[in-house]
C-alpha positions in Angstrom: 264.4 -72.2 26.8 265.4 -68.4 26.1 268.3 -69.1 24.1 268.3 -70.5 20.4 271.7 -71.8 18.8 271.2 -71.4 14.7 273.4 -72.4 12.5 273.3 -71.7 8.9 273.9 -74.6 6.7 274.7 -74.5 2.9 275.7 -78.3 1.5 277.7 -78.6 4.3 276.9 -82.3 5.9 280.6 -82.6 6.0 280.7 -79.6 8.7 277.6 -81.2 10.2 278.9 -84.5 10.9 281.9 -83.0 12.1 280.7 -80.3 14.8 276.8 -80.5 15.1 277.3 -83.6 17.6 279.8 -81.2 19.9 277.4 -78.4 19.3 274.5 -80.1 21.0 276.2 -82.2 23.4 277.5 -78.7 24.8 274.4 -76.6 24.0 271.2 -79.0 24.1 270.6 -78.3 28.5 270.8 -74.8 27.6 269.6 -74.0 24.2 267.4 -75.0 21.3 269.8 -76.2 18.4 268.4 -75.9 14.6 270.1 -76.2 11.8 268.6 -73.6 8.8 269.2 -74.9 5.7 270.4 -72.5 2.7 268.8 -74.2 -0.1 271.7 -77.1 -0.1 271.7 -79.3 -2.6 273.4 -82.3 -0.3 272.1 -84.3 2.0 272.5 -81.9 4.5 268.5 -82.1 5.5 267.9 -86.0 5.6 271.4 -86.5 7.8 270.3 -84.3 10.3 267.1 -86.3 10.8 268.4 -89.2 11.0 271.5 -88.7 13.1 270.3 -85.7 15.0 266.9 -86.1 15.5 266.6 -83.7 18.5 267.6 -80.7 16.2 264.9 -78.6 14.7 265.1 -78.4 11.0 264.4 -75.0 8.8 264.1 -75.9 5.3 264.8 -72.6 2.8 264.3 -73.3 -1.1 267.2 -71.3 -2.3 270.5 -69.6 -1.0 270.0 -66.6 0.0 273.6 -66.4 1.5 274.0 -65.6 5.4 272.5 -62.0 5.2 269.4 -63.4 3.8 269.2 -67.0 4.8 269.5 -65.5 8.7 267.0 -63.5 8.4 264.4 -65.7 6.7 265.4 -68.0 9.5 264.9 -66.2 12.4 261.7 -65.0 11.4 260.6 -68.5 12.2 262.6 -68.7 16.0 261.1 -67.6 18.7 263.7 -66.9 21.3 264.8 -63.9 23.8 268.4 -64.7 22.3 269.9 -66.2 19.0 273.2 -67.6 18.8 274.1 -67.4 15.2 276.8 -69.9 14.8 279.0 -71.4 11.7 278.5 -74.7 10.9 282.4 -75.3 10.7 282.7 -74.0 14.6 283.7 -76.4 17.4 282.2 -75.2 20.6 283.2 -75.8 23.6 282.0 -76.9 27.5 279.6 -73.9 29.4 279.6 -71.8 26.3 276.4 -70.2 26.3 276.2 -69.6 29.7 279.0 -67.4 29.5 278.0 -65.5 27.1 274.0 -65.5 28.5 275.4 -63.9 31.7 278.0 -61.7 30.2 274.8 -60.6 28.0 272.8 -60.1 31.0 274.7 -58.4 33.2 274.6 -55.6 30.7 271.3 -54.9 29.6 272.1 -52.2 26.5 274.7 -54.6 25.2 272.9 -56.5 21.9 275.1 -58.9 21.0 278.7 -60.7 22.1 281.1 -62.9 21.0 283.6 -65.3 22.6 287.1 -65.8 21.9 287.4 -67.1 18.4 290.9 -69.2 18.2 291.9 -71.3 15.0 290.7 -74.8 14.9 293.8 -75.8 13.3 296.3 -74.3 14.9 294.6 -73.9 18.4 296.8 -71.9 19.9 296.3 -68.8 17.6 293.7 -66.6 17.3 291.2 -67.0 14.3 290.7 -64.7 11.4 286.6 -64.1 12.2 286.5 -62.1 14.8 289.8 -62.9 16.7 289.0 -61.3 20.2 286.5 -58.6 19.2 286.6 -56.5 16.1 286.8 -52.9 14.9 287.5 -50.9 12.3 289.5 -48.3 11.1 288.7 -44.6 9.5 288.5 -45.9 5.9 286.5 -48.7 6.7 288.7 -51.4 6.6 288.0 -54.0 9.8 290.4 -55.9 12.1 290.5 -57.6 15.2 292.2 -58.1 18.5 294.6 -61.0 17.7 294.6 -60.2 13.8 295.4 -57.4 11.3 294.7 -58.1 7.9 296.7 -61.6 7.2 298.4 -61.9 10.4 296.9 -63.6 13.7 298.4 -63.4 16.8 299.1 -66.4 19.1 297.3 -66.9 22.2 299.5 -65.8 25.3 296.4 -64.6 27.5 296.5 -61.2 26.0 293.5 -60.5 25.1 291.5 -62.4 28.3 289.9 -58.8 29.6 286.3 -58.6 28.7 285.4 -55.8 26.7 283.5 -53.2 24.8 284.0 -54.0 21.2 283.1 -52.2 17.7 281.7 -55.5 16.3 281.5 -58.8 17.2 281.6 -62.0 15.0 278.8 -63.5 12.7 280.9 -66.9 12.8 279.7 -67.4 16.6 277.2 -64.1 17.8 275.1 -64.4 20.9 272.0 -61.7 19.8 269.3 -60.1 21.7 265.9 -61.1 19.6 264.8 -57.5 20.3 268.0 -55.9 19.1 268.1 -57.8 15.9 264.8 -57.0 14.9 264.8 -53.1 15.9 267.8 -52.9 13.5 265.8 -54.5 10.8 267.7 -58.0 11.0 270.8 -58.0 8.6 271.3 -56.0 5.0 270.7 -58.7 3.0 272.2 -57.1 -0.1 275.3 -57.8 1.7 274.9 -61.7 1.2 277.8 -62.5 3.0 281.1 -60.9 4.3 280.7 -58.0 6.7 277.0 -58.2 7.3 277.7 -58.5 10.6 279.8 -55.6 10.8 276.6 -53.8 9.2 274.2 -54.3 11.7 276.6 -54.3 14.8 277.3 -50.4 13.6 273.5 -50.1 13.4 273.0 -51.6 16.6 275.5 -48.7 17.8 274.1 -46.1 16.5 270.9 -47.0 17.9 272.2 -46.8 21.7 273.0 -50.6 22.1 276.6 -51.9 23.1 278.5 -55.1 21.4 281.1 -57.1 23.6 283.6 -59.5 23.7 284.2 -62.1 26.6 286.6 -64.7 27.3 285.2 -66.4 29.3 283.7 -68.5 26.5 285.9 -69.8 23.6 285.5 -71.7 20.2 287.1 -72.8 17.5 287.0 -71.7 14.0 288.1 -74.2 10.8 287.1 -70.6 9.0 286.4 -70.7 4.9 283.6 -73.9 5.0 281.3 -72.4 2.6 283.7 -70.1 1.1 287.5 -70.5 1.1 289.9 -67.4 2.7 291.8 -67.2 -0.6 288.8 -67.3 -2.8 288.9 -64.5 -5.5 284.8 -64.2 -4.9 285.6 -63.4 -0.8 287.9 -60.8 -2.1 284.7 -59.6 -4.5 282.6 -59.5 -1.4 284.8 -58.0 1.0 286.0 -55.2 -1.1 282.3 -54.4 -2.4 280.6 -54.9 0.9 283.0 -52.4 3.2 282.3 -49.8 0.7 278.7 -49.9 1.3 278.7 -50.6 5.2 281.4 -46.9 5.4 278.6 -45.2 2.8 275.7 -46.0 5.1 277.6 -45.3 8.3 280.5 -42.7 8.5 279.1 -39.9 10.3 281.3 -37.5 7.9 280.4 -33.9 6.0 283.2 -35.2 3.9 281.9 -38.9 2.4 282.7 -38.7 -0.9 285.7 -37.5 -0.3 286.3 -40.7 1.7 284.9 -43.0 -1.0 287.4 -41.2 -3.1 289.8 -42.1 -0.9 289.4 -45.8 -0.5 289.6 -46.0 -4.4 293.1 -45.0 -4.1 293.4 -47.2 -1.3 291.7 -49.9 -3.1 293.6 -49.2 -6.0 297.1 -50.2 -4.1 295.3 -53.3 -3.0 294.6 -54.4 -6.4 298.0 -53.6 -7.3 299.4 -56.3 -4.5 297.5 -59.0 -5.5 298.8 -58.0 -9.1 302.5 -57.7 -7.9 301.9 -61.3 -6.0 300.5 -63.1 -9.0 296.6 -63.0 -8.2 295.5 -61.3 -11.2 292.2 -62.9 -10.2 291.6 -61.3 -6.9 293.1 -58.0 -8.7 289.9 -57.8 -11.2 287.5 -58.6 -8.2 288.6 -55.2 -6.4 287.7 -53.1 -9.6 284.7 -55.4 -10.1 283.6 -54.8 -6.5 284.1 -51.4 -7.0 281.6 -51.0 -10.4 278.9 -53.1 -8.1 279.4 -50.7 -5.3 278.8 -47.3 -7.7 275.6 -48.8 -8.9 274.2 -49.2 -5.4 275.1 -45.8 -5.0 271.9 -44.1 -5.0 270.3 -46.4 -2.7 273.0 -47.0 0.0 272.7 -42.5 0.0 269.0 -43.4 0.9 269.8 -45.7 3.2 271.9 -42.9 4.6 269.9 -40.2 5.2 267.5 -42.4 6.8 269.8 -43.8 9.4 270.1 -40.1 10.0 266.7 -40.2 11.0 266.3 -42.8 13.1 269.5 -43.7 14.5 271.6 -40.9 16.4 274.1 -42.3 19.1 277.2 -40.6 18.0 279.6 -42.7 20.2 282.0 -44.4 17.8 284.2 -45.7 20.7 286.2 -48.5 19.2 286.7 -47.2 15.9 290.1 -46.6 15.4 291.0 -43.1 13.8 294.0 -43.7 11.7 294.8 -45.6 8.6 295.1 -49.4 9.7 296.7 -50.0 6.4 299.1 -47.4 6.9 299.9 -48.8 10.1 300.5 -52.4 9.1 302.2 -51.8 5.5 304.3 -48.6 6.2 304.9 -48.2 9.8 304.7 -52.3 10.1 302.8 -52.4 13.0 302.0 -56.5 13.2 300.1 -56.4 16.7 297.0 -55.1 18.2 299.1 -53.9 20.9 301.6 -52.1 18.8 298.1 -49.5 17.2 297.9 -45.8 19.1 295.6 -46.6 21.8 295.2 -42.9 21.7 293.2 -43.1 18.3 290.4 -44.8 19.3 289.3 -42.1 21.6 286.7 -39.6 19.5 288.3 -36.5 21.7 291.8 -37.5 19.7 289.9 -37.2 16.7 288.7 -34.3 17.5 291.9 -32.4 18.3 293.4 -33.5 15.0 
């Protein structure tokens, strides 16, 4: 077999007993399944054995969070393609086949996701990755089917397979050689945005990411780490400061960092103004971690320079998504200036 389906696993038997049994029964004529286990203190391990006894087992001693626990893993799987999947994902009939031939009818593309709806409320699309991601000109992501807090119900919308600016880690088909050319995942990072990180790298180094829906799965979303935990806000916050610091292609990056501190600081303010003093303090704490990394995500910089000089940035979106959501109030992937994700737009302004 070609394909392998990972899934990273941190004391989460609950998530196991729940989806590992639809995960092979839909994946195991098609794929390897192994489950790589993040150090868990449960009984994550000795359930698997005994009720799955068919999946492969990699044992880590420690978390090392999804940058680093994927990576550690991997180096063990040999495979043309990984699936990196969530272990709170239900999957769902012919999965990886879809996304196998949507992969291999386009050689340059490295990686692809499927449609990503809410497991919950199945008819809506899921926070992760929605139908395809991007981002905006101050690094802040979003997604076809969500924008910031608000996802969009399924009406068929989004069923046109696509180019994409990043795809999602909760369920991301992988070309082995891709992943490692790009040097696997940041694993500073440690979770949130990673793979946002190394689907721009993958850009920049010629490679395409994609979105099909022809293949579609279902997201409980938050299993090892809830949505309205003040530590996600932490992560998020930190981690898109150092993924637009390694990246922007711009003479003018400080004065973009600058930037998102203002813009940062209205965010704190919100959560202040709603009562989440909590999430508040994580934005300026985010924002100390990120100055001290300073020096060395400017290394990292220059030698992305180096080595990686594809200059397309088609599906980044070259306005304010903030802007466009809390002033203009803009609710809808539809409703953003198709015009600004053309680079020639950008150009003429």
């Amino acid at each position: 077999m070609d394909t392998a389906v990972v899934i990273l696993n941190w004391n989460g038997r609950r998530w196991l007993d729940q989806f590992l049994p639809v995960v092979v029964a839909h994946s195991a004529a098609d794929a390897r399944v192994i489950v790589a286990d993040n150090g868990s203190t449960d009984d994550s391990i000795a359930w698997v054995h005994k009720h799955q006894p068919g999946v492969e087992v990699i044992a880590m001693p420690e978390n090392q969070g999804f940058a680093g626990g994927y990576n550690a893993a991997l180096e063990q799987v040999n495979a043309k393609y990984f699936i990196l999947l969530n272990s709170d994902v239900e999957v769902t009939p012919g999965w990886i086949g879809a996304l196998r031939s949507h992969m291999e009818q386009r050689p340059r593309m490295a990686a692809c996701q499927p449609k990503m709806l809410s497991f919950d409320h199945r008819g809506r699309f899921e926070h992760a990755g929605a139908a395809g991601g991007f981002i905006d000109r101050n690094g802040y992501p979003f997604c076809r089917g969500r924008i910031f807090d608000i996802t969009e119900e399924d009406r068929g919308q989004y069923d046109n397979d696509r180019e994409v600016f990043w795809a999602t880690g909760a369920c991301l088909m992988i070309r082995a050689e891709a992943f490692r050319e790009a040097g696997g995942f940041d694993a500073r990072l440690f979770a949130h945005m990673e793979e946002i990180d190394l689907c721009w790298n993958l850009r920049r180094r010629g490679w395409t990411i994609g979105y099909t829906a022809s293949a579609t799965a279902f997201h409980v979303g938050g299993g090892a780490l809830g949505y309205g935990h003040p530590r996600k806000t932490f992560l998020n916050f930190r981690n898109s400061l150092a993924v637009l610091t390694k990246h922007l292609r711009s003479r003018w990056i400080f004065a973009r960092i600058l930037h998102r501190l203002v813009l940062d600081g209205f965010a704190a303010l919100k959560f202040l103004l709603e009562g989440h003093a909590a999430h508040a303090w994580q934005v300026f704490r985010a924002h100390g971690q990120f100055y001290c990394w300073l020096p060395a995500l400017l290394r990292d910089r220059r030698e992305l320079e180096r080595v990686a000089h594809n200059t397309d940035l088609t599906g980044m979106y070259h306005r304010s998504i903030a802007f466009d959501r809390y002033i203009k109030g803009w609710r809808t992937f539809g409703q953003l200036d198709a015009r600004a994700f053309d680079q020639a737009w950008r150009r003429r302004r």
